[in-house]
MIKE-569587 format. One record per residue (C-alpha): x, y, z. Coordinates in pm, whole numbers, plus 32768, in hexadecimal, padded with zeros to 4 digits. Last residue first. Layout:
<pts>
east|north|up
X|Y|Z
...
</pts>
This chain:
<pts>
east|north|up
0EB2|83BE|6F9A
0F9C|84ED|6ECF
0F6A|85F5|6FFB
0FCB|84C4|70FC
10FF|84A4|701A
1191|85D7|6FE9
114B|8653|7170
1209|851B|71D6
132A|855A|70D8
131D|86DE|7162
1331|864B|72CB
144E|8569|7262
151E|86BA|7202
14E7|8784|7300
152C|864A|7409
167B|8626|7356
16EC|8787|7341
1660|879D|74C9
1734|867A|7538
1879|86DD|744A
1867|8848|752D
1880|87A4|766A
197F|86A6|75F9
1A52|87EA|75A0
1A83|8825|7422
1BDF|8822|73F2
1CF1|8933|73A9
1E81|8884|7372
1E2A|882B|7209
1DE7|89B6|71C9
1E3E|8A05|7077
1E05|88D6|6F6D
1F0B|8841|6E74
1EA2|86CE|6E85
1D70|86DF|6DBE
1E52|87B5|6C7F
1F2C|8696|6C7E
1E08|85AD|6BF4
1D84|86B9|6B12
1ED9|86A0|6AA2
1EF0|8546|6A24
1DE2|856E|6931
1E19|86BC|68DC
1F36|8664|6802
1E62|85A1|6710
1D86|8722|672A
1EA1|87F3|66D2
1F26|86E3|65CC
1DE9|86E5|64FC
1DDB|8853|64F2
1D19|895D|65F2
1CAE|8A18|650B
1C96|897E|63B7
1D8A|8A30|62B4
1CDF|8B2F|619C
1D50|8B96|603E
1D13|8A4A|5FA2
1B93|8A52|5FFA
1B90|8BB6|5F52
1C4D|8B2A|5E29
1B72|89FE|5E17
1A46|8B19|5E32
1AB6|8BD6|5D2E
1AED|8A8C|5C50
1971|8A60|5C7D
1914|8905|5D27
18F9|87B7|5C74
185F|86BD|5D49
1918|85BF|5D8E
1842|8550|5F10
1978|85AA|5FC3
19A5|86CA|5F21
188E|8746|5FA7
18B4|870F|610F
1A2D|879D|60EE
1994|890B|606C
18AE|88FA|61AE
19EA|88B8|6281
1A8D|89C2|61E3
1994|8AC2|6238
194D|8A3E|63B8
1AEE|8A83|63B6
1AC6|8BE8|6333
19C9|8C42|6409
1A9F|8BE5|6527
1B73|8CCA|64F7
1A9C|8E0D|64A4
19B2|8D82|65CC
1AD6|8DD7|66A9
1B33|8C7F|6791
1CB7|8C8B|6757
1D5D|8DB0|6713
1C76|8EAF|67D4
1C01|8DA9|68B0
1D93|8D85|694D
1E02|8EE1|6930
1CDC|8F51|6A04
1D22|8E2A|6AFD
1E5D|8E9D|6AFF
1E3A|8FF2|6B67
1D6C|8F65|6C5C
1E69|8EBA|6D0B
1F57|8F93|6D05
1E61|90AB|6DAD
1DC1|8FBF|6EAD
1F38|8F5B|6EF5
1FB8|90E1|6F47
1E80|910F|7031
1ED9|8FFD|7106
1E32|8FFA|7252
1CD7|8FAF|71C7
1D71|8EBF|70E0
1DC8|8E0A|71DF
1C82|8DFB|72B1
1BE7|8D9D|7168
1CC3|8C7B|7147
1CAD|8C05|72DD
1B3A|8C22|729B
1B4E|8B49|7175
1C25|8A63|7220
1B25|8A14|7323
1A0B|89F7|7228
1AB1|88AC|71B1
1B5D|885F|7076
1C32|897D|7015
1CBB|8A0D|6EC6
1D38|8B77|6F00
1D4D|8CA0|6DF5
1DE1|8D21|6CBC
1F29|8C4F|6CED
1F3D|8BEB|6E31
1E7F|8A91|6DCE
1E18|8AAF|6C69
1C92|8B12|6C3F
1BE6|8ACD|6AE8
1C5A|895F|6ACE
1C16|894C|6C49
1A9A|89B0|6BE4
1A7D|889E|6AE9
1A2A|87BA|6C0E
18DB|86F4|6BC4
1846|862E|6CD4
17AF|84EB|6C34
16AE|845D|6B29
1607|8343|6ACB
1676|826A|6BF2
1665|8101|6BED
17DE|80E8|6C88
185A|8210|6BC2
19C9|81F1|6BF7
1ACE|82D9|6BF2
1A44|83D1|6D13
19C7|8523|6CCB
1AC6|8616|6D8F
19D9|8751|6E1F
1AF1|884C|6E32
1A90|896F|6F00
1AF9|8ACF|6E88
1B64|8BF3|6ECE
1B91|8D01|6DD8
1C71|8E43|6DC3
1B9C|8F7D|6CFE
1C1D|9038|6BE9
1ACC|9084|6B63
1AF6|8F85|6A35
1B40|8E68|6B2A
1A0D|8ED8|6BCD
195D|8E80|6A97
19F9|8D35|6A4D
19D0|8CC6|6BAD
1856|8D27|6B7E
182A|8C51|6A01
18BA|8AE7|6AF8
196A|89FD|69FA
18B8|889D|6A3B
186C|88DE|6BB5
186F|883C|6CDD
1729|8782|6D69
1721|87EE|6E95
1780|8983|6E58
18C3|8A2E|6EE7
1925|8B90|6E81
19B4|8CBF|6F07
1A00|8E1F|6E3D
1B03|8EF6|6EF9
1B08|9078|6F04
1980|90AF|6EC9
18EE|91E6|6E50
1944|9207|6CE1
18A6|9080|6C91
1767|90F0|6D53
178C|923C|6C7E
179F|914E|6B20
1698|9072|6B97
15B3|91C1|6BD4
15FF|923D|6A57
15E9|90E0|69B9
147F|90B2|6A4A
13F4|8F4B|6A52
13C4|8F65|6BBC
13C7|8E7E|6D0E
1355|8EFD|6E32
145A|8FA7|6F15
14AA|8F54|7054
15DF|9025|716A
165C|8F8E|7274
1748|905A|7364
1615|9088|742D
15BF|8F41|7466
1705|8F00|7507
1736|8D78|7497
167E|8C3F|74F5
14F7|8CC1|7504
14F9|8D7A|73CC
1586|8C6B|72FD
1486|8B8B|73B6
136B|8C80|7340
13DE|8CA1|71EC
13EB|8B40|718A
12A0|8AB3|7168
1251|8BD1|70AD
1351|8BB0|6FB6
142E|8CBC|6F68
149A|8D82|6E2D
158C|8E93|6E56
1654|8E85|6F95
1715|8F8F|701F
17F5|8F30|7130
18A2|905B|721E
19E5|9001|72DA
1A24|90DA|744B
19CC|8FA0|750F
1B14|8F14|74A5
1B86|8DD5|7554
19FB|8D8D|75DD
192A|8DF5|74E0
1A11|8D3A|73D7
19CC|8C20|748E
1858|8C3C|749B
1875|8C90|72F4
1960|8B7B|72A6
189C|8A95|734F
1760|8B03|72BE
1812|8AB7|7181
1831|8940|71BA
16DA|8955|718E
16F3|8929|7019
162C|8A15|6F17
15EA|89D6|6DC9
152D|88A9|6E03
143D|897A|6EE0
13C1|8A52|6E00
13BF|8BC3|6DE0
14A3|8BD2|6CC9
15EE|8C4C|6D33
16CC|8D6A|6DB7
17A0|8D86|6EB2
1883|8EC4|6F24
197E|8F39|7003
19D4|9080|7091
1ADC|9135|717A
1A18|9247|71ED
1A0D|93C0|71BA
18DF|93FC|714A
180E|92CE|7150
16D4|935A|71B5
1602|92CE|7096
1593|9449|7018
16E7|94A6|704C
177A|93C1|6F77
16B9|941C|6E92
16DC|958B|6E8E
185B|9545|6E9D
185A|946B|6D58
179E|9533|6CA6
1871|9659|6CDE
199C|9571|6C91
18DA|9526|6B36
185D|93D9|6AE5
18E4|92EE|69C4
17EA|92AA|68E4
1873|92F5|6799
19A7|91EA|6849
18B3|90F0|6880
184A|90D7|6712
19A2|90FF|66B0
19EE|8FB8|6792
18BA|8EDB|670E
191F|8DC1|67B8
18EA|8C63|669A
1900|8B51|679E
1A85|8A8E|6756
1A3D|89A6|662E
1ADD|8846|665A
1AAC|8753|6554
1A84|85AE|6553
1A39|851F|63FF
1B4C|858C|6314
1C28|8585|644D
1BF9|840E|64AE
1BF5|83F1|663A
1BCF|824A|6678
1A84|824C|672F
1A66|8168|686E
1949|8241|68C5
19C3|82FA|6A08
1B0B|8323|6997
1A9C|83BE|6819
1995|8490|68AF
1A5C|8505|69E9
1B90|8570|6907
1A9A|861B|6802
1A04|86C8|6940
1B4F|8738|69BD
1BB0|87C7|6861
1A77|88B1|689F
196F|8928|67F6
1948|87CB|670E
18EA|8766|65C6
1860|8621|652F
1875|85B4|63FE
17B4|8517|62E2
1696|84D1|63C9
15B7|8377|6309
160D|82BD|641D
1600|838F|6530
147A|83F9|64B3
141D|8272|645D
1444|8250|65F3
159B|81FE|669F
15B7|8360|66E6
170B|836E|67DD
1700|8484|68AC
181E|857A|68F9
171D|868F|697A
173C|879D|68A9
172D|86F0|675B
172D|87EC|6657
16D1|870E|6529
16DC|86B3|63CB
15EF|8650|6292
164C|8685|6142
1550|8686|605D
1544|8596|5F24
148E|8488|5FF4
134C|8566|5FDC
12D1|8570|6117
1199|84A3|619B
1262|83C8|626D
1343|84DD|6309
11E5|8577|6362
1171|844E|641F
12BF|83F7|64CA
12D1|856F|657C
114D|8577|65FB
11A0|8410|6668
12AA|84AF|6730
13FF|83D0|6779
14E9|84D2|685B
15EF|85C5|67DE
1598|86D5|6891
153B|8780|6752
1548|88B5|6658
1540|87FB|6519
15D5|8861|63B5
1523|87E2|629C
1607|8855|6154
1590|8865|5FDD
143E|88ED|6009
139E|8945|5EA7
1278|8A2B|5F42
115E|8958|5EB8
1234|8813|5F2C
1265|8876|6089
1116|88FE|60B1
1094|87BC|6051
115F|86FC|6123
10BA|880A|628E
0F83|8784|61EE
0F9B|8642|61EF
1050|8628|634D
0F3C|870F|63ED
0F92|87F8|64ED
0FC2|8945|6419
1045|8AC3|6473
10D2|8B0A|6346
11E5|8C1C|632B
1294|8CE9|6204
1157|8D9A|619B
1129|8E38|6312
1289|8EA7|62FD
134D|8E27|6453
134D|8EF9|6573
11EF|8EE3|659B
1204|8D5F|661C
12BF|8DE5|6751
11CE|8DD3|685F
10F5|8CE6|67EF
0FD5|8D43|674D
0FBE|8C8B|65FA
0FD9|8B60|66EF
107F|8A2F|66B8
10D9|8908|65EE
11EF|8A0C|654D
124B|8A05|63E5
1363|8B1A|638E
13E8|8BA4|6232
1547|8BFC|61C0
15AF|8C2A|6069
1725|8BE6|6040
1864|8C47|5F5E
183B|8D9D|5F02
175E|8E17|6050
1897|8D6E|6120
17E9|8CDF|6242
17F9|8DFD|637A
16B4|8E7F|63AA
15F3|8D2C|639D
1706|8C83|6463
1713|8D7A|656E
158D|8D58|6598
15A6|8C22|658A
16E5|8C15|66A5
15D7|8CB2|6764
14B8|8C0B|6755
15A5|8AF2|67F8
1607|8BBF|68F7
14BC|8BBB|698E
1398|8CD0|699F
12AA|8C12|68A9
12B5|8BCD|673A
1231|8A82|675A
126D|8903|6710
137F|892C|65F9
13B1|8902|649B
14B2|89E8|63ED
1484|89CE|624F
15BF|89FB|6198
158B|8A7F|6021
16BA|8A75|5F70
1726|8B56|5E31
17B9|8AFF|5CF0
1754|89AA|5CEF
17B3|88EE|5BA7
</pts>
């Protein structure tokens, strides 16, 4: 009889990403009764956020035999892998040399079908977003089946946030120290790389010049290749770079000093960590919803679009689909103090009931308990009652619904009258062809 389960997190690094993060969240957060928590990460002992889990808690090992004899001297019950969701050979060697008595699962971020030994031997398979689930059952000819198929909404640390919250004073001296005072702000922020970025933003940012030169943009995490056209399109002046940081305190005064939070990236995103925290600053968002189509075609992976699961159309912010109607949203809210304030009151509301690690934490939990009972082994009658005590979040019939919403949610957008000029479409299309070209001469 188990009395308490050991849940070992395996992922690729500890790095700067989100999915260090939800780790992190998950280490602090697992009920200290009920589970031990230890991490085994393929990287470095000096990434960025490997200290933030207990030195005798986390292996930093490569090799498959190795990383299954760690498992067994430490009595792992649960294998839980941070993933795109892609075949690895790295992946399909150490499910091979696991003890079959573990449970094996899997974030899968990118809606990826494994067809290796590692999908097949994956127990279940757990998603950040509804919208994923939806893409990875459509785009795989997958029939959705509950026990196997969870949503977990990313684990936001919303006390942490709060403990960080700047003062007003702090506020001010930053915002002086930018130049922002007194300007209608918005913000970006991203990894500086170019998949997280799409051009369709420089768009937003020359129009926006234009309409209402008055609007400041601070931007937190830029790639080279992409600050000097950003600073050529729009009034350079009213453009405002920061390098990226791993710093709660200066994320939290970025979050403080903008008014609206904008976001479009090429690839989508799963369930996007920034909209989270600027939902938790009371800040509107607008979006750009990046459909994925419902075929593959060959494809291993398209566009995700989580990110209109997060953002309801003039509800805590603006879907669009060009960077025409992004202007036209910002230039809106600009003018409309009394919606920016609505707005994001309820995106507070919404990721305090809905995305807090507390509540997800509890879902992750009972998902773990499931895994075991699965296999019939006999678990304490504390933790049956625990496992009892506790409903998924989001439920089977949240995420069945979902399926036939996601497709509603495409057609409510803001802006369907704004379109890219012909001009603008040109330049989108030779910026994007020159990087392929770039990609590939690099690569010969």
């Amino acid at each position: 009889m188990i009395n308490k389960i050991k849940v070992a997190s395996l992922t690729n690094g500890m790095g700067i990403g989100g999915t260090a993060r939800e780790i992190i969240s998950l280490n602090k957060r697992l009920n200290k009764d009920f589970f031990d928590h230890f991490v085994i990460s393929l990287g470095s002992k000096d990434d960025v956020r490997a200290k933030s889990i207990d030195e005798k808690k986390i292996f930093f090992l490569s090799d498959p035999k190795e990383i299954a004899r760690t498992l067994d001297e430490n009595k792992i019950d649960i294998v839980y892998t941070h993933r795109h969701g892609r075949n690895e050979l790295a992946h399909d060697a150490i499910a091979k040399e696991m003890d079959g008595r573990i449970s094996l699962l899997e974030m899968n971020t990118f809606s990826v079908r494994d067809y290796g030994y590692f999908g097949q031997r994956c127990d279940k398979h757990v998603f950040v977003s509804k919208t994923n689930l939806v893409k990875y059952c459509v785009q795989n000819n997958i029939r959705f089946d509950f026990k196997k198929h969870k949503t977990i909404y990313g684990l936001i640390d919303c006390e942490g946030w709060q403990s960080n919250l700047p003062s007003e004073l702090d506020i001010k001296e930053y915002k002086a120290k930018l130049g922002l005072e007194g300007s209608f702000v918005i913000g970006r922020m991203a990894r500086a790389v170019m998949e997280k970025w799409d051009d369709e933003m420089l768009i937003m940012w020359k129009r926006l010049s234009k309409i209402n030169p008055k609007v400041k943009f601070l931007i937190c995490g830029v790639p080279e290749k992409r600050k000097k056209i950003l600073l050529s399109v729009g009034t350079s002046e009213n453009l405002v770079i920061l390098e990226p940081t791993t710093s709660d305190k200066e994320l939290a005064l970025f979050y403080s000093a903008i008014d609206v939070y904008v976001h479009d990236s090429q690839i989508g995103e799963c369930w996007c960590s920034t909209i989270e925290e600027a939902m938790i600053f009371r800040k509107p968002i607008v979006v750009k919803s990046t459909p994925f189509p419902k075929h593959l075609f060959g494809r291993t992976h398209t566009k995700d679009n989580g990110q209109i699961e997060q953002v309801k159309n003039n509800e805590n912010g603006f879907v669009v689909t060009n960077g025409a109607a992004m202007a036209s949203a910002v230039d809106y809210l600009s003018n409309h103090s009394e919606e920016v304030a609505r707005m994001g009151e309820k995106n507070y509301k919404e990721v305090t009931e809905k995305s807090d690690a507390k509540i997800g934490i509890k879902t992750f939990e009972k998902v773990f308990i499931e895994s075991i009972l699965d296999k019939n082994i006999d678990l304490s009658p504390q933790i049956l009652e625990y496992y009892n005590s506790n409903k998924f979040f989001p439920d089977e019939n949240t995420i069945r619904n979902w399926f036939k919403e996601y497709y509603r949610r495409l057609e409510d957008v803001y802006g369907k009258e704004h379109f890219d000029s012909v001009l603008e479409k040109t330049w989108l299309y030779y910026l994007k062809y020159k990087r392929k070209i770039e990609t590939l001469l690099k690569n010969l």
